[in-house]
C-alpha positions as a Markdown table, in Angstrom:
| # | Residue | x | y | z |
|---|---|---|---|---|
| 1 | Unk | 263.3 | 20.1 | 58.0 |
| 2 | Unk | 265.8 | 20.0 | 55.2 |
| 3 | Unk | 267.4 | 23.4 | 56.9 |
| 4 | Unk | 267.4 | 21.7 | 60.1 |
| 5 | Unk | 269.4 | 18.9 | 58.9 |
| 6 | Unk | 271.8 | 21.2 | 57.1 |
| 7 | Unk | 271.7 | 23.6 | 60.6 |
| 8 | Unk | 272.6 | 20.2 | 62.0 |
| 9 | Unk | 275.5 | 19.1 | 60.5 |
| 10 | Unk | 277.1 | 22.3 | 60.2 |
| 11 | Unk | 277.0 | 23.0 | 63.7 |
| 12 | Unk | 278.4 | 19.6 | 64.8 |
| 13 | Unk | 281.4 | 17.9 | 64.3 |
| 14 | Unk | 280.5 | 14.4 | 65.2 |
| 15 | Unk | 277.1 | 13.0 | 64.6 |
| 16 | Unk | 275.3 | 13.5 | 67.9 |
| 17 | Unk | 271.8 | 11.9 | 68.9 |
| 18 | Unk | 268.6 | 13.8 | 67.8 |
| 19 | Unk | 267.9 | 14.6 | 71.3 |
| 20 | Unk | 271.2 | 16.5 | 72.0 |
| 21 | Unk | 270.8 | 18.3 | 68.6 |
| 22 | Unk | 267.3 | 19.6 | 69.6 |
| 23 | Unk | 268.0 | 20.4 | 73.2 |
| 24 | Unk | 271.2 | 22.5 | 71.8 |
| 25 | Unk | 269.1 | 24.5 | 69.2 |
| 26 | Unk | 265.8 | 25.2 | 72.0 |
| 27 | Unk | 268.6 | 26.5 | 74.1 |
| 28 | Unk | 270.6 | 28.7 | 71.4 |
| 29 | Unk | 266.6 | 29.4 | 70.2 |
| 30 | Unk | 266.2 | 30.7 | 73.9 |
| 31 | Unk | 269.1 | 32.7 | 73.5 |
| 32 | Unk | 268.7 | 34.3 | 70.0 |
| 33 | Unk | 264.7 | 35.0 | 70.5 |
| 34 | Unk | 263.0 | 32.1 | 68.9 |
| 35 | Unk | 263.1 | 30.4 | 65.9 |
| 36 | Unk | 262.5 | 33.5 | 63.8 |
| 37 | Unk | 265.7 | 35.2 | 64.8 |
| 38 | Unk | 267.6 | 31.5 | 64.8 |
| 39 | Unk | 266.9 | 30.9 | 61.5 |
| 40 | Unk | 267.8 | 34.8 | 60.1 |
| 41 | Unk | 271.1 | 34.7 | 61.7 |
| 42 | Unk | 274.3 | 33.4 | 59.3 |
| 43 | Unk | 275.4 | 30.3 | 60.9 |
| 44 | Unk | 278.8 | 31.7 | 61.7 |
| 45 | Unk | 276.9 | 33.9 | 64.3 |
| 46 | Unk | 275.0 | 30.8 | 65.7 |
| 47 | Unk | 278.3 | 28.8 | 65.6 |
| 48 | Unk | 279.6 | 31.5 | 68.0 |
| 49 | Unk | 276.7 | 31.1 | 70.0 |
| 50 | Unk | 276.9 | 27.4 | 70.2 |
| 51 | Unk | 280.3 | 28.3 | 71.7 |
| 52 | Unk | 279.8 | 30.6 | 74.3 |
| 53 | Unk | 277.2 | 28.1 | 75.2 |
| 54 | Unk | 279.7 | 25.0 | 75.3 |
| 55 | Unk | 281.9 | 27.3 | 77.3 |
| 56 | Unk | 279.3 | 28.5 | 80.2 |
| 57 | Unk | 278.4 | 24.6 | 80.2 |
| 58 | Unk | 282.4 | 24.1 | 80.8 |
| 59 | Unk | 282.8 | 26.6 | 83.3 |
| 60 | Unk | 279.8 | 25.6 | 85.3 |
| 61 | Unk | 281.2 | 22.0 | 85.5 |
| 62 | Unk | 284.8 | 23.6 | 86.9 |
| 63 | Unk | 282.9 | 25.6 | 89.2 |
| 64 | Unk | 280.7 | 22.6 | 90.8 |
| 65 | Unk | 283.5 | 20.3 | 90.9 |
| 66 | Unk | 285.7 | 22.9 | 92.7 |
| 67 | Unk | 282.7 | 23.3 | 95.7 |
| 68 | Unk | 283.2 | 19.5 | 96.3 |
């Protein structure tokens, strides 16, 4: 847990809920392979993929609000 915490607080700037914190690392686990491989990458690497995430998230919010 400690790890998670530290995963946590590296990864975000501002203190977010423990909801968004868990639904960002399932979805950066589902990109990476699981936990395994999450927690054997540095965290620069799953800072990067944190955001390419946050980007595809922006991009996909641009898109949709074009279509209306």
């Amino acid at each position: 847990m400690k790890s998670l915490n530290e995963l946590r607080r590296i990864l975000f700037k501002q203190v977010p809920s423990e909801q968004d914190t868990v639904y960002s690392l399932c979805v950066i686990m589902e990109k990476v392979g699981g936990y395994q491989n999450l927690m054997n990458m540095p965290i620069s690497a799953v800072m990067q993929v944190n955001k390419y995430l946050e980007y595809l998230s922006k991009q996909s919010k641009k898109s949709s609000n074009k279509l209306r």
